[in-house]
C-alpha positions as CSV (number, residue, x, y, z in Angstrom):
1,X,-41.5,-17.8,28.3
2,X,-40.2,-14.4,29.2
3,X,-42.9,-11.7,30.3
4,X,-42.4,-8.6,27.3
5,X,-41.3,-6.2,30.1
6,X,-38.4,-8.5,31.3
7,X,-37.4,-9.0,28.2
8,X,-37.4,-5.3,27.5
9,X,-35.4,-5.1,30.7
10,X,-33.1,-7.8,30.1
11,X,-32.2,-5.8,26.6
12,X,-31.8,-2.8,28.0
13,X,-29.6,-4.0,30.4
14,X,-27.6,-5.5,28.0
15,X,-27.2,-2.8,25.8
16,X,-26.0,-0.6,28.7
17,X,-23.5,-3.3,30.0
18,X,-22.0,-2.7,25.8
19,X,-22.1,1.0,26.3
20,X,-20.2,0.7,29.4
21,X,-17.7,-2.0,27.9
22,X,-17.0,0.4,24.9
23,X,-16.5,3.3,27.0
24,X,-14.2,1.7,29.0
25,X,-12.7,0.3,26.3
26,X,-12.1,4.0,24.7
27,X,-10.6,5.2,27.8
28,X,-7.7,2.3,28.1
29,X,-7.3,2.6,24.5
30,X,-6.6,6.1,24.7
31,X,-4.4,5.7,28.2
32,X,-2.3,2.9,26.3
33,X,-2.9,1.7,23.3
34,X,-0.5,-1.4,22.6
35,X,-1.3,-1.5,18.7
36,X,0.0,0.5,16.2
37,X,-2.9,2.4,14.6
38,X,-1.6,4.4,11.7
39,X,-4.6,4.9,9.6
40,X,-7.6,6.6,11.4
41,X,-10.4,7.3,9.4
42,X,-9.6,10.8,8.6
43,X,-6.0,11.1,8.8
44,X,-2.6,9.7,8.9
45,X,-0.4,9.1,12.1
46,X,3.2,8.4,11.1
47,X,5.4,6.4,13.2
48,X,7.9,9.4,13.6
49,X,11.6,8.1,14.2
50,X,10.9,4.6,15.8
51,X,13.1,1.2,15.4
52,X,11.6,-2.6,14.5
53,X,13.6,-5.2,15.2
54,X,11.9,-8.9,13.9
55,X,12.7,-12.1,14.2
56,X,12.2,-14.2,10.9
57,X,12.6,-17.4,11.6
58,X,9.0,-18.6,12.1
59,X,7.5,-16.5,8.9
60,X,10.2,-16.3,6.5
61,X,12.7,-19.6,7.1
62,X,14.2,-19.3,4.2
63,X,13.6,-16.2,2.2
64,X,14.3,-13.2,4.4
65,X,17.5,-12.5,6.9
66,X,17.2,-14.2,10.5
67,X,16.8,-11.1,12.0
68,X,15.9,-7.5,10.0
69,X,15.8,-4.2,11.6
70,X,13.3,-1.6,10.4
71,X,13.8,2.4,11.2
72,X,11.7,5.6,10.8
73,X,13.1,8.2,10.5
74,X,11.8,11.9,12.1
75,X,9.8,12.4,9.0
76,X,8.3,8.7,10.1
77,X,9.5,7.7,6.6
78,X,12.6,5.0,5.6
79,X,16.0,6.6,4.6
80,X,18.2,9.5,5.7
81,X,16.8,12.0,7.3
82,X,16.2,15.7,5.0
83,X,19.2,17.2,4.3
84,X,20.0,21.0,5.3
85,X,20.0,22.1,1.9
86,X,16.7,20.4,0.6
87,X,16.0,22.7,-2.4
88,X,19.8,21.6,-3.6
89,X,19.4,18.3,-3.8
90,X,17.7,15.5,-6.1
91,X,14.8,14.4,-3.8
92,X,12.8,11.8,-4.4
93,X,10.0,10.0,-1.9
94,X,8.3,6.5,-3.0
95,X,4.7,6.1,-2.3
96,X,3.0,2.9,-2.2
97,X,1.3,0.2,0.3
98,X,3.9,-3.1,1.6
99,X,5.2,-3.7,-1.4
100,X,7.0,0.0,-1.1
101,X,7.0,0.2,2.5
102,X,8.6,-3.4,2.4
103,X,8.5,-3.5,5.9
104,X,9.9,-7.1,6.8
105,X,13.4,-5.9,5.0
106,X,16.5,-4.2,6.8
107,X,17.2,-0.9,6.3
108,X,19.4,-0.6,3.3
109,X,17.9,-3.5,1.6
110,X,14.1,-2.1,0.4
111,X,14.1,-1.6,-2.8
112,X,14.0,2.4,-2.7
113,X,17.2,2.3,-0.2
114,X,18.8,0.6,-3.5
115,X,16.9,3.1,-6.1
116,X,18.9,5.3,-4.4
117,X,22.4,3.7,-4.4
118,X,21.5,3.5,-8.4
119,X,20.6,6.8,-9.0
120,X,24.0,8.0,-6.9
121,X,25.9,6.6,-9.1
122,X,24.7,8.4,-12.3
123,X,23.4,11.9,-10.2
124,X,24.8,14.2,-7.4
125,X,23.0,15.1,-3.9
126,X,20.3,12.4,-4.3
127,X,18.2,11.9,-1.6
128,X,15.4,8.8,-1.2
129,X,13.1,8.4,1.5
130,X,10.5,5.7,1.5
131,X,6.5,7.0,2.3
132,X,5.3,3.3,1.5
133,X,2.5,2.4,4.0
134,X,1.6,-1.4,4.5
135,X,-2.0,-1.3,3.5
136,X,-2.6,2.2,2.2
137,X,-5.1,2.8,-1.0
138,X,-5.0,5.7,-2.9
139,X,-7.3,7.6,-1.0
140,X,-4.1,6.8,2.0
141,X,-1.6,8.3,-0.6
142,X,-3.8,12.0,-1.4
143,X,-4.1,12.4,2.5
144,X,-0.2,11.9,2.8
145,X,0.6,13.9,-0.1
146,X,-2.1,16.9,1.2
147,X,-0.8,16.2,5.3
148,X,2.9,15.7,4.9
149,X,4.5,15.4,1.2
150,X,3.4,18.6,-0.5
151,X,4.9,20.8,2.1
152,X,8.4,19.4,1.3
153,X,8.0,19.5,-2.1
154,X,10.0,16.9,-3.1
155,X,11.7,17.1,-7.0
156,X,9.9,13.7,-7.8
157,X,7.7,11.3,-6.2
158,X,7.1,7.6,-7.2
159,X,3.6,6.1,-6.4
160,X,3.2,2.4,-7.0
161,X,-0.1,1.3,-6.3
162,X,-3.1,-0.8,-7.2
163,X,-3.1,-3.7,-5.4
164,X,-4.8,-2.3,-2.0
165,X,-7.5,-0.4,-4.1
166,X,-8.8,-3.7,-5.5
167,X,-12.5,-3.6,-5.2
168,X,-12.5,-0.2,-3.4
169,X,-15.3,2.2,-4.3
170,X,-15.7,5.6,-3.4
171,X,-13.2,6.1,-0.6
172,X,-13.1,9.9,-0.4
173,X,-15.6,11.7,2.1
174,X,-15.1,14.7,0.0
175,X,-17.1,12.9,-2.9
176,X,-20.2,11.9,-0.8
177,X,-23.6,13.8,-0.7
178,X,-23.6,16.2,2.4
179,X,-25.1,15.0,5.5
180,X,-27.3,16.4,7.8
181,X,-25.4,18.1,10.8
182,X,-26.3,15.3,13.3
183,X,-24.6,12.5,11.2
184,X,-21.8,14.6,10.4
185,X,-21.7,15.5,14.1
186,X,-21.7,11.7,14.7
187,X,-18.8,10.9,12.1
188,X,-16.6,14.0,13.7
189,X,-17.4,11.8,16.6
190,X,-16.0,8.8,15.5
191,X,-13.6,9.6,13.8
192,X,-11.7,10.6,17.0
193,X,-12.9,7.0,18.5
194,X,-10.2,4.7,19.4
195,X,-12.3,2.3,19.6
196,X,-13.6,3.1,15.8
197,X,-10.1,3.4,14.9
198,X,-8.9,-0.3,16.1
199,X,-12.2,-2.0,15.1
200,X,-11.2,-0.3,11.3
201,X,-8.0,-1.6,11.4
202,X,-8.9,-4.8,12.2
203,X,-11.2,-5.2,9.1
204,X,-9.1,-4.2,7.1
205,X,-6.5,-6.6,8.0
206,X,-9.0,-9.3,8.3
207,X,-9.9,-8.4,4.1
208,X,-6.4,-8.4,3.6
209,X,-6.1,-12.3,4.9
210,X,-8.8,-13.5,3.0
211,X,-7.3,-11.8,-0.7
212,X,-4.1,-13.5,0.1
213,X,-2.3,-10.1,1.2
214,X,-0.6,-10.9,4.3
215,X,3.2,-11.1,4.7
216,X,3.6,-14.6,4.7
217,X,6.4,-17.2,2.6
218,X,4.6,-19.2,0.5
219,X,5.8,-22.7,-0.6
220,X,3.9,-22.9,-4.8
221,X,4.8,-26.7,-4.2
222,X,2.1,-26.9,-1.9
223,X,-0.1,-23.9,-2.4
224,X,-2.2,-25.9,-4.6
225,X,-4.4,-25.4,-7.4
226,X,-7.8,-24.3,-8.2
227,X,-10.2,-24.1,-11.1
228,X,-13.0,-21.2,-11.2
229,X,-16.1,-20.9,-14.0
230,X,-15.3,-18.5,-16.1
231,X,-19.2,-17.3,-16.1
232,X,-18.5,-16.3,-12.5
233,X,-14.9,-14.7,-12.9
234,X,-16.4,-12.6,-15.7
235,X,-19.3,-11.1,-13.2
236,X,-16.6,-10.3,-10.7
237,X,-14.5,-8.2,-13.2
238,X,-17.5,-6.5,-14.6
239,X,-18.1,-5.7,-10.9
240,X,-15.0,-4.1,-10.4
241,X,-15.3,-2.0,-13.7
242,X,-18.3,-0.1,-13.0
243,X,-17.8,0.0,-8.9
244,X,-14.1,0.6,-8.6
245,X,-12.1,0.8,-11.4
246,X,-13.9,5.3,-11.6
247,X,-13.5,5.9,-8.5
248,X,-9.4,4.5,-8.8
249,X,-8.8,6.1,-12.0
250,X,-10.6,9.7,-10.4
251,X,-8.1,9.3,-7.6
252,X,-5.1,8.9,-9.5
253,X,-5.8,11.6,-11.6
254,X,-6.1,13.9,-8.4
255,X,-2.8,12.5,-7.3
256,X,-0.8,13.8,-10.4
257,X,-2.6,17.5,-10.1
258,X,-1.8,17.6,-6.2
259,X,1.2,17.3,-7.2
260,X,2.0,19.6,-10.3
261,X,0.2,22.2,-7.9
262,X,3.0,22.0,-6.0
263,X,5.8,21.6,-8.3
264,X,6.4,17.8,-7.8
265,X,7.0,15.8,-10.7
266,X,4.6,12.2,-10.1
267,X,5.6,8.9,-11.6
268,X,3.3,6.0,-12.0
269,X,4.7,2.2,-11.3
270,X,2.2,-0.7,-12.1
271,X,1.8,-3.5,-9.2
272,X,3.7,-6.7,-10.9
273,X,2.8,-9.7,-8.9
274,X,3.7,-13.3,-8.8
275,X,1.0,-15.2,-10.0
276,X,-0.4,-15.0,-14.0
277,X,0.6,-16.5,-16.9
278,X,3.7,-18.2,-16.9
279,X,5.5,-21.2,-15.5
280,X,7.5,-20.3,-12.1
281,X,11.4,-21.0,-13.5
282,X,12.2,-22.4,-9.5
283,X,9.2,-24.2,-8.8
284,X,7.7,-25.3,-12.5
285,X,4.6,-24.5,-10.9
286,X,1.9,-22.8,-13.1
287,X,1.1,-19.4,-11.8
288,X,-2.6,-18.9,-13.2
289,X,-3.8,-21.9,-11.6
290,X,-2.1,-21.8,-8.4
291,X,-4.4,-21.2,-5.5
292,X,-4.4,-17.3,-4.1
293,X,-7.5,-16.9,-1.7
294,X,-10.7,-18.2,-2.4
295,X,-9.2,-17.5,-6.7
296,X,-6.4,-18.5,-8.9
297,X,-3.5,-16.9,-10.1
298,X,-5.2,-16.1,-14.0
299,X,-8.4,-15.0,-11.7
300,X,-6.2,-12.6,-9.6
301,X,-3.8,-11.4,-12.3
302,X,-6.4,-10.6,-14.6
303,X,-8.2,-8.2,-11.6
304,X,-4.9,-6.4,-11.2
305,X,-4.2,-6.0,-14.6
306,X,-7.8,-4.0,-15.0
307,X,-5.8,-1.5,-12.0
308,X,-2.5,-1.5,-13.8
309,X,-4.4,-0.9,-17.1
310,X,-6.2,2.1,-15.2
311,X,-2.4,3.3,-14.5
312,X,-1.2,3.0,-17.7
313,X,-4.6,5.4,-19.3
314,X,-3.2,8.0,-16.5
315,X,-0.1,8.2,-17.2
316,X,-0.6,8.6,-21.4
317,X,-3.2,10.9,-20.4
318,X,-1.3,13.1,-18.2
319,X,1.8,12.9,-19.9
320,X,3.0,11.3,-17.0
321,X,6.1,8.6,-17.0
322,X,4.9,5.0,-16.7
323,X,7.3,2.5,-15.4
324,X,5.3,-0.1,-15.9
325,X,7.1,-2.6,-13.9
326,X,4.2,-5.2,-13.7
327,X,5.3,-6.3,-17.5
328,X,8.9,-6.0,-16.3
329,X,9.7,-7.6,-13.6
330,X,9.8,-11.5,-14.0
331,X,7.6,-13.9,-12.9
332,X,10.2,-15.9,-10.6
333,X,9.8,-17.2,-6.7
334,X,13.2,-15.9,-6.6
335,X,12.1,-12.5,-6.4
336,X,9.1,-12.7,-4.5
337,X,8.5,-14.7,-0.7
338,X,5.0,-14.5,-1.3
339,X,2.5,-13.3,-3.9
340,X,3.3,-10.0,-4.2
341,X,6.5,-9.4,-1.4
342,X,10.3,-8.8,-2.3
343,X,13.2,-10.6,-0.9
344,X,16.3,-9.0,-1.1
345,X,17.1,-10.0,-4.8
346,X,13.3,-8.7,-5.7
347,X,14.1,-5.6,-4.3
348,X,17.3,-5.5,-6.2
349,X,15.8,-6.6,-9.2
350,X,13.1,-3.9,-8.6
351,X,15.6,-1.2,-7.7
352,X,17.6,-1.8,-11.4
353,X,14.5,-1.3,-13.3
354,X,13.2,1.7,-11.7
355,X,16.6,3.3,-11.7
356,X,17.1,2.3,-15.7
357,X,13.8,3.8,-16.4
358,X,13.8,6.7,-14.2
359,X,17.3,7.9,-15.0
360,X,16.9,9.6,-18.5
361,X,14.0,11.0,-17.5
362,X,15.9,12.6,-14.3
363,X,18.9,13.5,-16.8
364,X,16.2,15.5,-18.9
365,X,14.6,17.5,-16.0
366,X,17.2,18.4,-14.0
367,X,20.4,18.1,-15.4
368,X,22.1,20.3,-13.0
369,X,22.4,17.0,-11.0
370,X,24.1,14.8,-13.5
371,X,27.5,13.3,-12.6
């Protein structure tokens, strides 16, 4: 048996050797860093006028293009970049996590690249760019608006959200008791960590595998199927209520005042997804007891729906407009190459429903701009 002081020894040494490992570790990660970290804990770092090129074969055989080529432009957003004359034109930014960013589609083919072929038709000097961050909650969306948005002041801007704030509590430091100066001290500290930074990252993409969030094409033939007790469903909503759904609802509401402080008009989208009720017309494969994680489709749809419901009260509330495009948009594998992700005909199909709602509402506000 090992003596008490070796073992002290032998602890000690081994908690040094991690030091030493994680300050080496900081300083390569902050010499190179081959990942992509957008989100650091306190702020936003936007890929500022970069170009993806991805190869689909292996991920997407059959539901996206071979090959799709993905460009930011110097705002690090998707679309055009601002015109000269931004205070004479219709502009217009989309907000959201992947399912705005839709980062595995070419440019020209997302569905707010189409929005805005839509609303050209029917309005003059419109201008879309897409803000959509793969990942981002709602607490992601007020530091983009506060950072970046609000100081173009954009005419509109269209948040569709909800899926990524599933389960998310209280997400904004500025709600938390105060802390004492050596923890905040500490925090300050780590927030400026690379090291911090990446190991956030990676839970968070790790949570996203296991709810079935990852950009993958999904076969429903062979997804398979799963049963849950409804006693145990029920606990996990009720869960979500009282620990999520207030602090969701408080964020969206701080959403819309950011921006009527600033003279932006907000419009709310609800998260439509692929599984619920409802037989998929390709597949005939029921979508409420297909397997989605560790749940089923009726399991997940009705934990979204609690979200989209939370949208909905906002919008009435605020007087706000609600497309709510989770009722709208059909439950078909055609439109989707995995539970929540748009092909090019979803995006389509999303793009003609957001336009149809959003132009009399456009036609209304600023009729200068109408064809």
């Amino acid at each position: 048996m090992m003596k008490p002081n070796n073992l002290v020894k032998t602890v000690g040494v081994f908690l040094a050797g991690c030091l030493v490992a994680l300050a080496v570790l900081e300083v390569l990660l902050r010499v190179y860093n081959p990942l992509e970290i957008r989100f650091r804990p306190d702020r936003i770092v936007l890929p500022v006028n970069k170009r993806y090129i991805f190869d689909n074969a292996e991920k997407f055989p059959t539901k996206l293009a071979k090959t799709t080529i993905h460009t930011k432009n110097s705002l690090g957003f998707r679309g055009e970049a601002p015109p000269r004359d931004f205070r004479g034109c219709l502009t217009i930014i989309t907000i959201g996590g992947s399912t705005t960013e839709c980062f595995y589609l070419s440019d020209g083919r997302t569905w707010p690249d189409l929005l805005g072929q839509n609303l050209s038709r029917e309005f003059n000097r419109v201008w879309v760019n897409n803000a959509g961050l793969d990942g981002a909650t709602t607490y992601r969306h007020l530091i983009l608006m506060e950072d970046y948005v609000v100081k173009l002041r954009p005419k509109v801007v269209l948040f569709l959200m909800g899926i990524n704030d599933v389960g998310a509590g209280n997400l904004e430091a500025a709600e938390k008791p105060p802390e004492p100066y050596l923890r905040r001290r500490w925090r300050a500290l780590l927030n400026r960590s690379e090291v911090y930074a990446l190991g956030q990252n990676l839970s968070r993409y790790f949570m996203a595998q296991s709810r079935g969030l990852h950009h993958t094409e999904i076969d429903l033939r062979t997804a398979g199927t799963l049963d849950l007790p409804s006693g145990a469903e029920s606990r996990i909503l009720q869960d979500y209520e009282a620990d999520s759904l207030p602090f969701f609802a408080a964020r969206l509401e701080k959403l819309v005042k950011v921006c009527r402080d600033h003279g932006i008009e907000p419009v709310l989208i609800t998260q439509p997804t692929l599984y619920g009720p409802g037989v998929d017309p390709v597949t005939g494969v029921d979508l409420s007891a297909i397997k989605v994680g560790a749940h089923n489709g009726r399991f997940r749809f009705q934990v979204i729906d609690l979200y989209n419901g939370v949208t909905r009260q906002v919008a009435q509330k605020n007087g706000v407009l609600l497309i709510d495009l989770a009722r709208e948009l059909p439950r078909d594998s055609a439109f989707y190459y995995d539970y929540l992700h748009y092909p090019e005909p979803g995006a389509a199909v999303v793009a003609g429903i957001v336009a149809r709602r959003l132009e009399p509402f456009l036609a209304a506000r600023y009729p200068s701009f109408k064809k």
